[in-house]
Each structure stands twice: as structure tokens, then as C-alpha cells.
N, C-alpha and C positions, 0 to 999 in steps of 0.2 A: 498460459495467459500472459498478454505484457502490458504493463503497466509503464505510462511514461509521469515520475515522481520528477517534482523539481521544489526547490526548496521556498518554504510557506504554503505549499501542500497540508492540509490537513488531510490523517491517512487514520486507519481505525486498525486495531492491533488484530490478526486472526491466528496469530501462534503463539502463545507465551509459555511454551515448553520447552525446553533445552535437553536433548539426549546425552545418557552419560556413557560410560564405556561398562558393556555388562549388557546393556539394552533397558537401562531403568530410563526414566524419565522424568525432571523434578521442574516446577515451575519458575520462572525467569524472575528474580528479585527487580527488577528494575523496571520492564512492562508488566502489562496488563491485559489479558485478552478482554476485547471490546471496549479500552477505551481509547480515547481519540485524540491522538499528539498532532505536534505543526513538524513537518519536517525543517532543519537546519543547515541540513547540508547531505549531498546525493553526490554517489561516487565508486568508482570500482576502487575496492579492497583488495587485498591479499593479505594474507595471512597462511602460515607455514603446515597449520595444520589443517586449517579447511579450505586453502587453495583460494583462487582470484572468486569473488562475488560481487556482487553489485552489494552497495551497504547503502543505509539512512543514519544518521545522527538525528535524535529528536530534541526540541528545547525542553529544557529544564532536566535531561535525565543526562547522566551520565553510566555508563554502559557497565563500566566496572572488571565484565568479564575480562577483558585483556590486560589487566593489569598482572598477570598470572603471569603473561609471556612478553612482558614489558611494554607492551603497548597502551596508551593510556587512554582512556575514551575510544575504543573503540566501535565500527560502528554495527550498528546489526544490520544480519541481512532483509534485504529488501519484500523476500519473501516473505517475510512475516507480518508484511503489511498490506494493506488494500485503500485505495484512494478512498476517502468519504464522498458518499453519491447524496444528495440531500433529495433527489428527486430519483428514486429507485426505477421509477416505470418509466423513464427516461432513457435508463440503457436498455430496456428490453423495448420499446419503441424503433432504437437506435440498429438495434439488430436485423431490422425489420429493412433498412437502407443502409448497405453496405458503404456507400458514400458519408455518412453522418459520424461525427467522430461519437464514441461511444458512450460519454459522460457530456453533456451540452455544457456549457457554462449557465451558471443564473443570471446573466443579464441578455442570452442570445432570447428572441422571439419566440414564442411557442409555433413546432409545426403544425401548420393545418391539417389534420387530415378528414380524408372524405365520406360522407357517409354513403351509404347502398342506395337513400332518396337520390342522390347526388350522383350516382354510378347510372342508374338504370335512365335516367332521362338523356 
């Protein structure tokens, strides 16, 4: 799935696990899963040991992880995010018309749609 994040995005956390070496798995000291940051700043990363990623920086948190490998603030990846939908039935309406972008804005017009009184006359 692709997500297009751009910065003052509000995004809702869906991964706050971080894998170690061994195959444990310990939770992310800095996010939270399901709660809801503004993004800051959107951008492809690299880093040496997980390679080029698309990242987010969120306000008010600072990352921490990278300061291991000198890098300071780094960002997480983008994956571990998902844009906040305030109107969920919105994207599955939106799937219904391939033409429709899949998240509406709240100030676009509601679609009309038609009912079966409406079809059969």
C-alpha cells in the first residue's frame, strides 16, 4: 500500500516494535502504537545498516535510535505509519471509484450516491 505523507500530516502509529538481532522484539521507547503524531518532516533516508527508506520525523519526539551510529534524530520509517482517516467509510466508498483519491479531504463535498428507488426509474 502507498501512502503519500507530507509534512503536518497527522499519521496514527501501527508499528511500535523494533526487531533485535536474535529475532526478539522490544517496544520503541519514543512512539507509541495508536497514538496520533503531526508529521515534521518526510524524506528518503539512508542509513548503513537498514539501507535507503523513506522516513518521517514527528514533532515533539526525538528518535534517539540513531544516535548509536552518530546520527542524531533520526527518522523512522514511514512504514510504521498510516495517515489518520477521520472518516473511515470514506476510503472504502473511495474504493468503490477508482478515480477518487482514497482519503477525501474534510472540507471536499459529500458524494451523492444513488439509491435502487433512484436506479430502477
Amino acid at each position: 500500500m502507498t501512502y503519500q505523507f507530507h509534512v503536518g500530516q497527522q499519521v496514527v502509529c501501527i508499528d511500535d516494535k523494533v526487531p533485535l538481532e536474535g529475532g526478539a522484539v522490544v517496544k520503541d521507547a519514543a512512539i507509541t502504537e495508536g497514538q496520533v503524531y503531526t508529521l515534521r518532516w518526510v524524506g528518503m533516508a539512508s542509513h548503513y545498516v537498514f539501507g535507503s527508506y523513506l522516513g518521517v520525523k514527528l514533532e515533539g519526539v526525538d528518535s534517539k535510535f540513531g544516535e548509536a551510529w552518530g546520527v542524531k534524530d533520526a527518522p523512522f520509517a514511514a512504514r510504521r505509519f498510516r495517515p489518520l482517516v477521520k472518516d473511515r467509510m470514506a476510503s472504502l466508498r473511495a474504493l468503490q471509484n477508482p478515480n477518487q483519491p482514497i482519503a477525501p479531504a474534510p472540507e471536499e463535498p459529500k458524494r451523492r450516491v444513488t439509491t435502487k428507488e433512484e436506479e430502477k426509474a
